[in-house]
C-alpha positions as CSV (number, residue, x, y, z in Angstrom):
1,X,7.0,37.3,-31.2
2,X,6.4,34.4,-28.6
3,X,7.6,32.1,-31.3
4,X,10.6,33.3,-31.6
5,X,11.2,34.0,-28.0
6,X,10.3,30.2,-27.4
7,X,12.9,29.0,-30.3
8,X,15.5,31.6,-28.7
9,X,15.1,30.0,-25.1
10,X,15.8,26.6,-26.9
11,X,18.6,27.6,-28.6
12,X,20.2,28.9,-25.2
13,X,19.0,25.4,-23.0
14,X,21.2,23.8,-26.0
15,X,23.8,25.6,-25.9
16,X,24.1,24.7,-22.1
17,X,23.8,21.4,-22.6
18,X,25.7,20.0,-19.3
19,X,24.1,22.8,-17.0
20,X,20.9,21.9,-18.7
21,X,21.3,18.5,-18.3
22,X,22.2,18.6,-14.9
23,X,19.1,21.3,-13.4
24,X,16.4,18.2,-15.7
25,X,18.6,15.3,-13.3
26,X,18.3,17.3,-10.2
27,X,13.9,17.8,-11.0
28,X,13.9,13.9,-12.3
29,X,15.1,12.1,-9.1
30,X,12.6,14.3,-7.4
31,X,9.5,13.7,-9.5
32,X,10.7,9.9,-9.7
33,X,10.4,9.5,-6.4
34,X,7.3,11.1,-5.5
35,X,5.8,9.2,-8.6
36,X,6.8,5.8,-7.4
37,X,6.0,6.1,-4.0
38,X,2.4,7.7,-4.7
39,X,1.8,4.9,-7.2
40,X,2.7,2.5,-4.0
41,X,0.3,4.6,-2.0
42,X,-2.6,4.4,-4.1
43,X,-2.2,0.8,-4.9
44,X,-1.9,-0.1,-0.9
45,X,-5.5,2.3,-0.8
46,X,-6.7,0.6,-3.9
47,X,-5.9,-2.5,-2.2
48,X,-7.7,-1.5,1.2
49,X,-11.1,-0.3,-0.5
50,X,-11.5,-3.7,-2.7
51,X,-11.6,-5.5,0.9
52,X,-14.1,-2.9,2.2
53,X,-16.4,-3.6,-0.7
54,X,-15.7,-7.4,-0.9
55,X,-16.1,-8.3,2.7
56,X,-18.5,-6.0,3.7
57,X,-18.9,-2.8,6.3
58,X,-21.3,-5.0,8.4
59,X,-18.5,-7.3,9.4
60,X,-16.8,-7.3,13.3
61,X,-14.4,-9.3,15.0
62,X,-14.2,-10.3,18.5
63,X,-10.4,-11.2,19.4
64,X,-8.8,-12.2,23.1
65,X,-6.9,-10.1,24.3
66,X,-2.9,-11.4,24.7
67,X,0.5,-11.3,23.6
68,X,1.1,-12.4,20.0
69,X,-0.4,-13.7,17.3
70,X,-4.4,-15.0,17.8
71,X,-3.5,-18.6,19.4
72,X,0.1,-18.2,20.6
73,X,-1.6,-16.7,23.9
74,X,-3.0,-20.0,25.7
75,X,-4.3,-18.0,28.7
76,X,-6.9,-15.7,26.4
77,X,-9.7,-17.3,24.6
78,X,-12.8,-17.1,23.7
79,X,-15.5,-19.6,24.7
80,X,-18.5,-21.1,22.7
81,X,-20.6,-20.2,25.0
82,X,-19.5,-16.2,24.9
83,X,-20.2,-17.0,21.0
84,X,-23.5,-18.4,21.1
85,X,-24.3,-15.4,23.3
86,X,-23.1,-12.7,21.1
87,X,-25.2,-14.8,17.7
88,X,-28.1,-14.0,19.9
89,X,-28.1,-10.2,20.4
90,X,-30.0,-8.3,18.4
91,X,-28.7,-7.2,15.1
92,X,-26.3,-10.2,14.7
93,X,-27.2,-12.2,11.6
94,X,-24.0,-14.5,11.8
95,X,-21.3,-15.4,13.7
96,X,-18.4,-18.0,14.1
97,X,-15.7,-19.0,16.1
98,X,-12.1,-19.5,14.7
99,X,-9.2,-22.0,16.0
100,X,-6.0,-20.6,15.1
101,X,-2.4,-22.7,16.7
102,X,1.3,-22.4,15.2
103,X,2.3,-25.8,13.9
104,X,4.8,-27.6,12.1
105,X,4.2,-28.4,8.6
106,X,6.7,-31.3,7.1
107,X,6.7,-32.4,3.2
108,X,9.5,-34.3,1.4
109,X,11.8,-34.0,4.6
110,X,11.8,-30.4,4.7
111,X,9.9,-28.9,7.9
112,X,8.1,-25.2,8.4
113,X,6.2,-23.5,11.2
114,X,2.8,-21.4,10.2
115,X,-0.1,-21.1,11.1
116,X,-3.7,-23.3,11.0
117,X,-7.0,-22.3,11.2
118,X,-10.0,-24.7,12.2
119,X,-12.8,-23.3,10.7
120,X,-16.7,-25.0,10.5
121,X,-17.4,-25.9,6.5
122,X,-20.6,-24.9,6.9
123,X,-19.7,-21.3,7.2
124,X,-17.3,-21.5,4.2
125,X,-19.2,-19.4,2.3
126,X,-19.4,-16.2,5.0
127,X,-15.3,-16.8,6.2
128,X,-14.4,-16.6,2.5
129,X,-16.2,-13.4,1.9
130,X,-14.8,-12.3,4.8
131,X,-11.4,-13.0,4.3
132,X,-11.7,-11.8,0.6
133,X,-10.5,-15.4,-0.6
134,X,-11.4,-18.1,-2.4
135,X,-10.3,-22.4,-2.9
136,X,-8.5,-21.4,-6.2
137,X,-7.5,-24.6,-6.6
138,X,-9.4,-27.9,-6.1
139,X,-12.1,-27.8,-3.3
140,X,-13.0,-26.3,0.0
141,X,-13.4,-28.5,3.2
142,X,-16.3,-30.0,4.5
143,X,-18.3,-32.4,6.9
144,X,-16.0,-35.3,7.7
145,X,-12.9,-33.9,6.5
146,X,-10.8,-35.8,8.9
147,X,-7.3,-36.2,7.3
148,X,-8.0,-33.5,4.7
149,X,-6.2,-29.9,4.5
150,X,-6.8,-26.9,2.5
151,X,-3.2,-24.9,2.2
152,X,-2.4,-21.2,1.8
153,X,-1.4,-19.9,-1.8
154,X,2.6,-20.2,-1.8
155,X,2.3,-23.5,-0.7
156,X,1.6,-24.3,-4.5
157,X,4.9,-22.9,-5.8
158,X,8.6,-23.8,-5.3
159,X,10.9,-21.8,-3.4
160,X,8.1,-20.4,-1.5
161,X,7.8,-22.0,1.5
162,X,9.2,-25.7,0.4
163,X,11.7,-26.0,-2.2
164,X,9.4,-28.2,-4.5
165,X,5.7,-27.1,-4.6
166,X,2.8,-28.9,-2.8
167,X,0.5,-30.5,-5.4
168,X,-3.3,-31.7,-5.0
169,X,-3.2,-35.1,-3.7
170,X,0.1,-34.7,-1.8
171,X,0.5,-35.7,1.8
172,X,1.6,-32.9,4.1
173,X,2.3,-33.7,7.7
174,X,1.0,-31.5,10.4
175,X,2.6,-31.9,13.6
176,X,3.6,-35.4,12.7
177,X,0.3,-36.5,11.4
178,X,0.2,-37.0,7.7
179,X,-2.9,-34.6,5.6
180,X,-4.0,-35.0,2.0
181,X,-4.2,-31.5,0.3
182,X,-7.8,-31.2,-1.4
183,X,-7.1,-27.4,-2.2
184,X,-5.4,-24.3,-2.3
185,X,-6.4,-20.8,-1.4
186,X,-6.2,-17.7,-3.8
187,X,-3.7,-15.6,-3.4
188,X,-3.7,-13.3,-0.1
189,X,-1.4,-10.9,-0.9
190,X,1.4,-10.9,2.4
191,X,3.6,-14.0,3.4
192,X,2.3,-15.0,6.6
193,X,-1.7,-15.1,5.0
194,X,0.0,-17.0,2.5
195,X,1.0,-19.8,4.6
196,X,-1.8,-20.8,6.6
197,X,-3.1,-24.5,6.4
198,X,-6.9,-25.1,7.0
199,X,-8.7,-27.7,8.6
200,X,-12.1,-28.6,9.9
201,X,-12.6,-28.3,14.1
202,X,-12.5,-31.5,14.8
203,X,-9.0,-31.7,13.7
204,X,-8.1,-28.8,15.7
205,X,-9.8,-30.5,18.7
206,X,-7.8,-33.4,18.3
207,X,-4.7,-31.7,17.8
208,X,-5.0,-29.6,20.8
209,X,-7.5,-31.2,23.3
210,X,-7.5,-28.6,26.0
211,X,-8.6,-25.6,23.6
212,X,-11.8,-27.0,23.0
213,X,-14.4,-24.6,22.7
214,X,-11.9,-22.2,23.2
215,X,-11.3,-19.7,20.3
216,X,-8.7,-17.7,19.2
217,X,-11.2,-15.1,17.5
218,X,-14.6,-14.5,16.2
219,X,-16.3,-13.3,12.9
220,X,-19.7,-11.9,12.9
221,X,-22.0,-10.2,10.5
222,X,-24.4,-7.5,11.4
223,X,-27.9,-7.0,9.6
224,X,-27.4,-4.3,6.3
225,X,-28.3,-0.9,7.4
226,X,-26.9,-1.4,10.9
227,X,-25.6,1.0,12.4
228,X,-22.0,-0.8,13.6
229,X,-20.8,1.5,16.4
230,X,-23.9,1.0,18.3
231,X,-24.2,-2.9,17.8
232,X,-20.2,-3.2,18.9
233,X,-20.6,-1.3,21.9
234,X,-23.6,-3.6,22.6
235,X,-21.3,-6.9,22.2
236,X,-18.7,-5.5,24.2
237,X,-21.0,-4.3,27.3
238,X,-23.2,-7.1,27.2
239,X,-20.3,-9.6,26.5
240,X,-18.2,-7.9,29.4
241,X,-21.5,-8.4,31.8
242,X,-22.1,-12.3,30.4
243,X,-18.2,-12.9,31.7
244,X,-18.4,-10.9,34.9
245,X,-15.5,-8.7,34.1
246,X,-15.3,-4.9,34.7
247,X,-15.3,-2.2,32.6
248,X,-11.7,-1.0,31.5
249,X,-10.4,-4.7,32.1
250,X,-11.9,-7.2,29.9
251,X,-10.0,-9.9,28.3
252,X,-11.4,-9.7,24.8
253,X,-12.3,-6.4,22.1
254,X,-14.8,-5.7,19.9
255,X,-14.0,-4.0,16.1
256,X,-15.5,-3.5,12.9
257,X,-13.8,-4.1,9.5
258,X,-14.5,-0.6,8.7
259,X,-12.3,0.4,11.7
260,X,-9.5,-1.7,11.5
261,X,-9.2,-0.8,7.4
262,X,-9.1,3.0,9.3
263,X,-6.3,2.3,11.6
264,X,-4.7,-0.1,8.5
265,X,-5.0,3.6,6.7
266,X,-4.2,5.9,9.5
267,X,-0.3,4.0,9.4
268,X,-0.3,4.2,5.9
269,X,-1.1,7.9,5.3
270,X,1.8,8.6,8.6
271,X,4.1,6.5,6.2
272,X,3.3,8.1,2.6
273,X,3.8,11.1,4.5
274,X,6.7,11.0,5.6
275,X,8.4,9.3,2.5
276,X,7.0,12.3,0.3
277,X,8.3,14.9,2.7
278,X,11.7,13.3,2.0
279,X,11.1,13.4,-2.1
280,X,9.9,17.1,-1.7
281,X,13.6,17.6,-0.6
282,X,14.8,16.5,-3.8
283,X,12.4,18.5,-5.1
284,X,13.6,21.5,-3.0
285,X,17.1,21.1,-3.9
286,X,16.0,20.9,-7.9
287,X,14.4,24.5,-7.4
288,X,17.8,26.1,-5.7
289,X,19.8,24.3,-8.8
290,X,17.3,26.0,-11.6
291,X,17.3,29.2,-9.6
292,X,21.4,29.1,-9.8
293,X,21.4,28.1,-13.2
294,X,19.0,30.7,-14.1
295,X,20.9,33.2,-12.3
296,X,24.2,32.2,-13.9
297,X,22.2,32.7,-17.5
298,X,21.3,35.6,-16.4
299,X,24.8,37.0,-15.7
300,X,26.6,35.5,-18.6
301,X,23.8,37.1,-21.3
302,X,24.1,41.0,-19.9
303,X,25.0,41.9,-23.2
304,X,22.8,40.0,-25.2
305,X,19.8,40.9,-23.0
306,X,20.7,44.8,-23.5
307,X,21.0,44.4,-27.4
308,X,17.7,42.8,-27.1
309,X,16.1,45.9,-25.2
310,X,17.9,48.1,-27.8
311,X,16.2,46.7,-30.8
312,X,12.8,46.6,-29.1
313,X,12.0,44.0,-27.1
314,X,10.3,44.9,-23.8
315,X,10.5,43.4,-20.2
316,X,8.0,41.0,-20.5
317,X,9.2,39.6,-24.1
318,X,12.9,39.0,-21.8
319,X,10.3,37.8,-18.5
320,X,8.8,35.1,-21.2
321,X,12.2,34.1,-22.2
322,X,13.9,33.1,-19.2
323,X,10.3,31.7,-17.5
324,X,9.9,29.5,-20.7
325,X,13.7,28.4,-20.6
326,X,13.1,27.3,-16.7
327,X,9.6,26.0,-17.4
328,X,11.2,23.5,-20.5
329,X,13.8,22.2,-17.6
330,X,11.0,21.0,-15.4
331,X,8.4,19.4,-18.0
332,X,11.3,17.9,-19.2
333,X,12.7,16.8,-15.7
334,X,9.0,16.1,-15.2
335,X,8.5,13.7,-18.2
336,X,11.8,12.1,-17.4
337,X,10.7,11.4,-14.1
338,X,7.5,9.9,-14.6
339,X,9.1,7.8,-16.8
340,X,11.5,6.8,-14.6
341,X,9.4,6.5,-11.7
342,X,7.3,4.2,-13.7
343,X,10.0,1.6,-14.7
344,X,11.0,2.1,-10.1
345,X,7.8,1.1,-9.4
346,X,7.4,-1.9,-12.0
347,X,10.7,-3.1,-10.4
348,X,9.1,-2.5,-6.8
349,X,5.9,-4.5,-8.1
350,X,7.6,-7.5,-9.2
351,X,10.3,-7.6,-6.4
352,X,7.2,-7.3,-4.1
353,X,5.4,-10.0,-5.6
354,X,8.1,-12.1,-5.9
355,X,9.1,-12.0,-2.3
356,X,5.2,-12.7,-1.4
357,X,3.3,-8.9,-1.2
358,X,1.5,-9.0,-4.1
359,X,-0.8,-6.0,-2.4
360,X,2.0,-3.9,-2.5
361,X,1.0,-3.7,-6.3
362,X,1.6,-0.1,-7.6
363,X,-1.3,1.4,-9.8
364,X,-0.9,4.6,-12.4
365,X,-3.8,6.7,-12.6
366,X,-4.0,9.2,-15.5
367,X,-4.1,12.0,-12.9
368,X,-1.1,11.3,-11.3
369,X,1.0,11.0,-14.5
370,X,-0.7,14.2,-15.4
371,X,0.4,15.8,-12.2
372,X,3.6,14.9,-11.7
373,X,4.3,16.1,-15.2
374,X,2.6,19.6,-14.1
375,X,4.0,19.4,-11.0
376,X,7.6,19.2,-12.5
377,X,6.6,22.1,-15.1
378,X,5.4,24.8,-11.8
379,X,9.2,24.0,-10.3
380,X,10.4,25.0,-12.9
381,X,8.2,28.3,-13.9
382,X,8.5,29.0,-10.1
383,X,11.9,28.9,-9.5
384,X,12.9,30.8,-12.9
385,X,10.6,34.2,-12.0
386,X,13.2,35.7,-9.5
387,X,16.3,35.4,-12.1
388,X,14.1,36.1,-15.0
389,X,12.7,39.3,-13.0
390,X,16.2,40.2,-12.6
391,X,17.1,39.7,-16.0
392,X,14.0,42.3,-17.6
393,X,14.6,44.6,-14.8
394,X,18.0,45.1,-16.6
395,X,18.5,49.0,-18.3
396,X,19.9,48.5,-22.2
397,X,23.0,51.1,-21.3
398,X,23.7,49.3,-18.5
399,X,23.5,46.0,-20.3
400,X,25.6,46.7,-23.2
401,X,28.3,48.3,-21.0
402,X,28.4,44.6,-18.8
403,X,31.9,43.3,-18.9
């Protein structure tokens, strides 16, 4: 009997093509959206774990406090005296002091602002696995590096930054004094990361005298095993008495990796959120347009749902048939959308990408394809009980007298 109840409710979703077509539009754009913008989410997240597990949960950064960028703030700094003090409290295993200053990068008469990083080569190996990047690309810095530099990934393309590409060997000049480029870093995955240059400390000593010794941030690395909260409260109350600055107004902060990939998330779920309660209205709309159409099937098929009853079928054989009829409208609506949600988030990828945030990279797990598609199939069900409740509730005298 279901088998002919399920090639009935075909038979009527065909022969209301246009309303049929227009309730699986209305649950598409709904389940489209939610599909794209989850497949954004759980890239960004996918993104975020790979750099917990790559740099490490034993990681911390010290960083002045100021306005701006680390660097654009002359009057905060760290010393390397307040960084040999922290490499000596128990618990520490490394740590390192970073130069970071906004200069001017020329090549081939064309002239950009970023910003470089002086960084000791003998720590290469700690600041890469920290950063999550590698020299891609010919060779990292080292000892003696004097007129060498070590530039971001979009450096290497053209239209990125310059309109023809930087190539190994090329000269680059860096506030007016010319570089060779020895390497490139990988690919970060945001614009700005993208366009750092890199130099050794001496450089950055020459460039700008008077920050000597004075950094811009710190990178450290706890022992494994240990335990983060209580080594960074350590740094910052020891650190804070080393100074001779009261509690409640130091000039620097202590924080973990972990927790700034938790405040990194924290923005991200707020945003998800509130993009997905604005594809639930779609979705919410979709629901009042089956409910009409159901409603509307309902009152056009008063006679042909009281001949039913009068040959014998019963009010859950006409329940099934309108339930099924909805149902069909979402998968279908659900399918659609996935699809199209799919291609929406390719297009997102590569637009991404090409403008220079290859971490907004979408991902498609097999659960959410699933559940979108199930997703777009309870809409349906749902929103076709109350007309199809209406419809068995129907008497067959009643029925057959319907005008």
């Amino acid at each position: 009997m279901n088998r002919d109840e399920a090639i009935l409710a075909i038979e009527n979703l065909k022969d209301r093509r246009l309303r049929s077509s227009l309730s699986i539009l209305s649950i598409l754009i709904g389940i489209a959206a939610i599909f794209s913008l989850a497949s954004f989410g759980w890239g960004l997240s996918n993104y975020v774990n790979s750099l917990a597990e790559e740099a490490g949960i034993e990681t911390f950064y010290i960083q002045a406090k100021g306005t701006g960028a680390p660097g654009t703030d002359d009057t905060f700094f760290l010393t390397k005296d307040d960084v040999e003090f922290v490499g000596k409290i128990k618990g520490v295993e490394e740590i390192v002091g970073i130069y970071t200053k906004p200069v001017e990068v020329a090549f081939k008469e064309q002239k950009k602002y970023a910003l470089i990083m002086g960084m000791d080569p003998s720590k290469q190996e700690f600041l890469d696995k920290t950063f999550t990047v590698e020299v891609t690309e010919g060779r990292p810095l080292k000892d003696g590096d004097l007129r060498k530099v070590v530039l971001g990934y979009n450096y290497w393309f053209d239209n990125k930054i310059f309109r023809k590409g930087v190539k190994l060997g090329d000269k680059v000049e860096i506030n007016g004094i010319p570089f060779e480029v020895v390497g490139f870093y990988e690919e970060v995955g945001n614009p700005e990361d993208d366009s750092h240059a890199y130099v050794i400390p001496e450089i950055m000593e020459f460039l700008y005298p008077k920050t000597k010794d004075k950094y811009a941030f710190v990178i450290g690395k706890a022992y494994k095993n240990t335990n983060m909260d209580a080594l960074t409260n350590k740094i910052e109350e020891r650190l804070r008495k080393f100074k001779g600055q009261e509690e409640g107004k130091e000039d620097f902060f202590v924080m973990t990796f972990e927790d700034a990939l938790q405040t990194f998330g924290s923005i991200l779920n707020i945003i998800n959120g509130s993009l997905f309660l604005i594809a639930l209205i779609s979705i919410f709309v979709a629901t009042v347009n089956i409910m009409n159409t159901m409603y509307t099937a309902v009152l056009e098929r008063t006679k042909e749902i009281g001949v039913m009853k009068a040959v014998g079928a019963q009010n859950r054989d006409i329940l099934f048939v309108f339930v099924f009829e909805s149902g069909m409208l979402g998968t279908i609506g659900g399918i659609l959308g996935v699809f199209v949600g799919y291609l929406i988030s390719l297009a997102g990828g590569k637009i991404a990408a090409n403008a220079g945030y290859a971490l907004l990279s979408p991902i498609f797990p097999w659960y959410l394809v699933s559940g979108c598609i199930l997703f777009g199939l309870s809409v349906g069900v749902v929103a076709g009980i109350f007309p199809a409740r209406q419809a068995a509730k129907l008497k067959p005298v009643d029925a057959l007298r319907y005008e």
